[in-house]
MIMARMAR-30783 format. One record per residue (C-alpha): x, z, y. Coordinates in steps of 0.2 Angstrom, whole numbers, padded with zeros to 4 digits, always signed. Each point is the difference from the previous one (the first is absolute). Last residue first. Example, Ala and Ser with C-alpha at 12.3 -4.5 7.8 and 13.67 -1.06 7.14 Angstrom:
+0068+0036-0005;-0006+0003-0017;
***
This chain:
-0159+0132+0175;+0009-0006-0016;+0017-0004+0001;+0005-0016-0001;+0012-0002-0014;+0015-0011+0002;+0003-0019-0001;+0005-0002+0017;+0008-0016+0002;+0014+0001+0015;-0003-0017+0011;+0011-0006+0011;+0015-0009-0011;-0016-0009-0009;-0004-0011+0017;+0017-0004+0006;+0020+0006+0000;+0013-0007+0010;-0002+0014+0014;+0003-0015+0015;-0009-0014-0008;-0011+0007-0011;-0005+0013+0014;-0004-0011+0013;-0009-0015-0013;-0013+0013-0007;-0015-0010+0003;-0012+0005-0013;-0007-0006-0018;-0015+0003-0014;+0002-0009-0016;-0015+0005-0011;+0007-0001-0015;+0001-0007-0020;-0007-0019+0001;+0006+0002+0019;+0017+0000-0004;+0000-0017-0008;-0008-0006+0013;+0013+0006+0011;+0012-0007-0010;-0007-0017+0002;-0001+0000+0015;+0018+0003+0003;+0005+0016+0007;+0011+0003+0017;-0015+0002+0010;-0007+0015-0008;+0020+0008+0001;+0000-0004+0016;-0018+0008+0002;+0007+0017-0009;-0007+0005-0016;-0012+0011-0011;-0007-0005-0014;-0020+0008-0001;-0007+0003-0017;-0018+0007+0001;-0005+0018-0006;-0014+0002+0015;+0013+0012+0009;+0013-0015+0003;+0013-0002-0016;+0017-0004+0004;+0015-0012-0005;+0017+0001+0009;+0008-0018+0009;+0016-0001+0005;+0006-0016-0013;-0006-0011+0015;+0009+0006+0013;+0007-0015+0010;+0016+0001-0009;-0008-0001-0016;-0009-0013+0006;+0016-0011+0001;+0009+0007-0016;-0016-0007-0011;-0017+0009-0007;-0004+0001-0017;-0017+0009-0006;+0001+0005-0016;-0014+0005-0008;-0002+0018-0007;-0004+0004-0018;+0011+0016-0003;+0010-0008-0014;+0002-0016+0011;+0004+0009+0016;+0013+0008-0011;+0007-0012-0008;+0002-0012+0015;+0011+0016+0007;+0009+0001-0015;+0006-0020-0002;+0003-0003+0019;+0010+0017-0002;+0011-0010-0014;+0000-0017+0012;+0008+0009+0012;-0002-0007+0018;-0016+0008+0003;-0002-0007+0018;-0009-0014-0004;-0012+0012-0008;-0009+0002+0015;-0015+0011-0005;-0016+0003-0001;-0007+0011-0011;-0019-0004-0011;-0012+0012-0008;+0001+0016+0007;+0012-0004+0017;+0018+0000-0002;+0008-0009+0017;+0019-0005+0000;+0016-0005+0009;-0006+0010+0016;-0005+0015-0010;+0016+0002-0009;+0012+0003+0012;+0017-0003+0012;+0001-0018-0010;+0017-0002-0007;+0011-0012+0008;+0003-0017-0008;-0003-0008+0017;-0019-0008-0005;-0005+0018-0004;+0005+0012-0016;-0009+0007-0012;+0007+0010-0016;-0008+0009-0013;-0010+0018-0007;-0014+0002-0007;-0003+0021-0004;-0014+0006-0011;-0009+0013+0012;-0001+0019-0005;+0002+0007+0017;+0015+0010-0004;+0006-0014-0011;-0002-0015+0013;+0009+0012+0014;+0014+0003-0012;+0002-0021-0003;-0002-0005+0019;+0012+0015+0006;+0013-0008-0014;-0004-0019+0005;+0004+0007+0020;-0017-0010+0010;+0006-0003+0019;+0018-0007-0006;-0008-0009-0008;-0006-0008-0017;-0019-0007-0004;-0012+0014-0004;-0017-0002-0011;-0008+0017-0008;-0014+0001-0012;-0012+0012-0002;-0013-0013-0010;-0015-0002+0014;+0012+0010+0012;+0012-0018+0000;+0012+0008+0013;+0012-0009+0014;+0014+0011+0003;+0014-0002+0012;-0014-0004+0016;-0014+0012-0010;+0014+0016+0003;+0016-0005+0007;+0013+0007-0014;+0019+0005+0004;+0013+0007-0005;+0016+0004+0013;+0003+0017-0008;-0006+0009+0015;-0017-0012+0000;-0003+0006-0018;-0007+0017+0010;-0015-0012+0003;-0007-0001-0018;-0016+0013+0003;-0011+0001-0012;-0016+0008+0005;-0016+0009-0009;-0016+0008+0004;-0006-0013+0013;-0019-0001-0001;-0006-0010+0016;-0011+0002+0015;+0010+0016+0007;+0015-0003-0010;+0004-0016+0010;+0001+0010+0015;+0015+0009-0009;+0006-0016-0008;+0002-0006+0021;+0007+0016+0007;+0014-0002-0013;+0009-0015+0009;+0009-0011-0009;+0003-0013+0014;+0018+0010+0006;+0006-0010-0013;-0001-0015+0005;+0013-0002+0014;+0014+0004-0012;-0004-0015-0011;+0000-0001-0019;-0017+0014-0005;+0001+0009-0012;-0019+0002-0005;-0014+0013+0001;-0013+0001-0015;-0020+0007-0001;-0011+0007-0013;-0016+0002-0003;-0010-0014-0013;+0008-0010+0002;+0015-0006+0012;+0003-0001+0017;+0015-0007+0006;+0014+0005+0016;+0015-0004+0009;+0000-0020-0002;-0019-0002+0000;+0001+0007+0019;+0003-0016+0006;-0005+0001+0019;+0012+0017+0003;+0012-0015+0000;+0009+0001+0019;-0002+0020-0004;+0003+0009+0020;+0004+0019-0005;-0010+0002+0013;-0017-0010+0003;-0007+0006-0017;-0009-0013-0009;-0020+0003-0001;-0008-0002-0019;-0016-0011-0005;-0007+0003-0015;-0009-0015-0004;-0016-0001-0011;-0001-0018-0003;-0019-0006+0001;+0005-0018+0003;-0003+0003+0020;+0011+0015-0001;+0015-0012-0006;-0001-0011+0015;+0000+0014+0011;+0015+0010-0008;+0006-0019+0002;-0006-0001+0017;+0009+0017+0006;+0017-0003-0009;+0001-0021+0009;-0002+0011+0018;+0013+0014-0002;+0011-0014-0005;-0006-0009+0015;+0006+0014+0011;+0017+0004-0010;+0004-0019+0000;-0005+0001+0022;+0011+0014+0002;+0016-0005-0009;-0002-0016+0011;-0002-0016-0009;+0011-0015+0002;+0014+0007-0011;-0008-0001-0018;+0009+0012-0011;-0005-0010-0018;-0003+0012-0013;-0005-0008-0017;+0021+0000-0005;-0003+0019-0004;+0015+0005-0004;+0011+0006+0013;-0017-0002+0011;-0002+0018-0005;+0010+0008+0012;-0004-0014+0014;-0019+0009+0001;-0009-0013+0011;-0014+0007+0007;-0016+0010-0002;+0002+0019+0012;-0017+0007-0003;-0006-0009-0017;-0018+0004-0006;+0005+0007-0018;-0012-0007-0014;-0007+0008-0015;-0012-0006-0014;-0016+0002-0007;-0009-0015-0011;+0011+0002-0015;+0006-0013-0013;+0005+0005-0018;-0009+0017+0000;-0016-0006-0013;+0011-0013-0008;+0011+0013-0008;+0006-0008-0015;+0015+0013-0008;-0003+0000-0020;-0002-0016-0004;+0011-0009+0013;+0014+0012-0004;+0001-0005-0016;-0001-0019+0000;+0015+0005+0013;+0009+0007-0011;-0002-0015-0013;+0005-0010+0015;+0016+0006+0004;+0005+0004-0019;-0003-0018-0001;+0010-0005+0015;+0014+0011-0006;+0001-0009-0015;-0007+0005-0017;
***
């Protein structure tokens, strides 16, 4: 039996006795309404999706950051999204407070984790004030906390590193210096997620900064630019894996990659129906086809994020924290 096999035969296994449809999508989530947006030249080290666009003022990015965060929140509330919506802090000033998906998840059925975060500038975002207001509409009786790994120069960036499969509690990460393999394979155990790991890198051969803007898991389909899977063995897993978990794959190219099109997150409005979340550059940049492709599973709903792509390098999934907590009862 090859390692493939033994791959697959475990995951035959994992797929009887883990499926969790009814807390694979979530219809509550948390967002952090930016104070100080910008561009945060720490982590454009190795995001190449940041671009420092001189012809804007630092004033008028942050006010029209502020502006895109308020119509989305909107936009989502329209399609019966219940949206916790956090305030920034003015001081310390957090360029990326925007993407709090990086610092902290929310997992079923009460239990919550903090990240390691890469850039100095991002750490002053975990902010304990916001589980404790969390605790007042949610059961929270549990936290791990993987941020001390920072002193050893280990990182893992939350929902940007990892991109999970709930349905079948799998866990997808491409390589970087964002996502430490060992931190990837500890935090997999302690949360009892079957570990994919493999490499993904952008049209320069360097790796890409995280997972979530290569590659989208929804219940029944992922998309994902698998041009940027140079090795054919990870090719081989992954294929595996949406196969034995019965998602289609969706491809996307390079090009609308870079445009955000692997950024998408998968939610479920108040009524129980599917909603994929994404940016209107990310909209744009599918084919038609695709997008009919999408629809036969999802409602695709969409919002002008162009600020804060461009200048924070992140898009519409980077924003949104999935609650997937308790509420409590009133």
């Amino acid at each position: 039996m090859n390692k493939l096999d033994i791959a697959n035969s475990n995951l035959n296994k994992l797929i009887e006795k883990t499926i969790e449809q009814k807390v694979a999508l979530t219809s509550n989530v948390m967002m952090v309404r930016p104070a100080n947006f910008g561009f945060n030249e720490q982590t454009a080290k190795n995001n190449a999706f940041q671009i420092n666009d001189t012809t804007k003022s630092k004033e008028e990015i942050k006010s029209r950051a502020i502006e895109e965060f308020d119509q989305f929140v909107e936009i989502l509330q329209e399609n019966d999204v219940n949206v916790e919506v956090i305030q920034d802090t003015l001081q310390p000033i957090n360029p990326d407070a925007v993407f709090p998906n990086n610092w902290i998840s929310f997992h079923h059925p009460d239990f919550v984790v903090t990240y390691p975060m890469f850039a100095l500038k991002r750490r002053n975002e975990r902010r304990k004030e916001i589980i404790d207001d969390l605790k007042l509409k949610y059961s929270i009786k549990a936290q791990f906390e993987y941020e001390h790994f920072e002193h050893k120069e280990m990182f893992l960036e939350g929902t940007g590193s990892i991109v999970f499969d709930r349905k079948y509690k799998i866990a997808y990460a491409c390589k970087s210096i964002r996502t430490h393999q060992n931190l990837f394979r500890k935090f997999c155990d302690d949360l009892k997620f079957k570990p994919l790991l493999f490499d993904a890198v952008d049209k320069k051969g360097q790796p890409i900064y995280h997972t979530n803007v290569m590659m989208t898991v929804g219940v029944d389909f992922v998309i994902i630019c698998m041009d940027s899977i140079a090795n054919d063995e990870d090719k081989i897993k992954l294929i595996t894996f949406f196969n034995e978990t019965g998602k289609k794959i969706i491809p996307i190219s390079m090009e609308q990659m870079e445009d955000f099109a692997g950024n998408m997150l998968q939610l479920k409005n108040k009524n129980g129906q599917c909603l994929l979340i994404m940016s209107t550059r990310a909209y744009k940049a599918l084919s038609i086809d695709q997008k009919n492709e999408i629809e036969q599973y999802t409602k695709i709903v969409h919002a002008d994020l162009d600020i804060i792509e461009t200048y924070g390098g992140g898009g519409a999934r980077c924003m949104i924290a999935e609650i997937f907590l308790n509420p409590l009862s009133n």
